[in-house]
C-alpha positions, 0 to 999 in steps of 0.5 A: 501367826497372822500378821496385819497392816494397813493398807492406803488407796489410792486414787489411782487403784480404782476404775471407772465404777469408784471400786478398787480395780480387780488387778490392784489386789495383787499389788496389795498382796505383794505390799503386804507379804513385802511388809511380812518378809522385811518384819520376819525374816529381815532386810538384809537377805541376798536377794542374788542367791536367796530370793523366790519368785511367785508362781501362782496367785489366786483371788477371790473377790467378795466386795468391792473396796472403795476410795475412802474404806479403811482398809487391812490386810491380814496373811500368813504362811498356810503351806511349805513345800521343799522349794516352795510356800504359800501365803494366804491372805485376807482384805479387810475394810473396817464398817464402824466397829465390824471388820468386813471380808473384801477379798481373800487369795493365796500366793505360791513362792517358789525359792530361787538363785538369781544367779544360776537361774533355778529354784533352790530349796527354802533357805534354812533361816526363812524355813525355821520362820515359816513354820513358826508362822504356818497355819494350816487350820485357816488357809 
């Protein structure tokens, strides 16, 4: 299922052009998907035993954002792996009643114990989640 919020520029997310800059994408994306793990999987995970680190991030720009866009970001889960998933996302900016692509990209999360210091299979719970969100038909 595809999940949507918001997002803010700020003044300081552009560069010398007004465009938003090429490395504020990545913030973007990881707004987001925080956004996405506290609303589906919840607040309150151990984050010592059960985290994950990212591993990859691809992004495809398409056109650029501007300080007074109103901006969205639209993800989901595309791909569970036994330790690993992915996230694909797209940015919006609404042009009068039409939403505009901006940008699209994906982010590789492999699981992790912070603890011992290796990657971990996907946590039962936040697998269960994963699927029920996975959309392989639109990655």
């Amino acid at each position: 299922m595809h999940k949507t919020f918001p997002l803010h520029i700020r003044f300081n997310d552009l560069d010398a052009f007004g465009h938003v800059n090429n490395a504020v994408y990545i913030t973007y994306f990881e707004e987001g998907r925080s956004r996405w793990f506290q609303d589906q999987i919840g607040k309150n995970w151990d984050w010592a035993t059960s985290g994950y680190l990212l591993a990859t991030n691809e992004v495809e720009y398409k056109l650029p954002l501007l300080f007074t866009d109103e901006a969205f970001i639209e993800l989901w889960i595309s791909q569970i792996g036994t330790k690993s998933f992915e996230v694909s996302y797209r940015i919006y900016k609404k042009v009068k009643d039409e939403n505009i692509l901006c940008t699209t990209g994906k982010s590789k999360g492999v699981c992790f114990n912070n603890r011992t210091q290796k990657s971990i299979e996907i946590p039962e719970e936040w697998r269960r989640v994963f699927e029920a969100d996975l959309d392989k038909a639109t990655a």
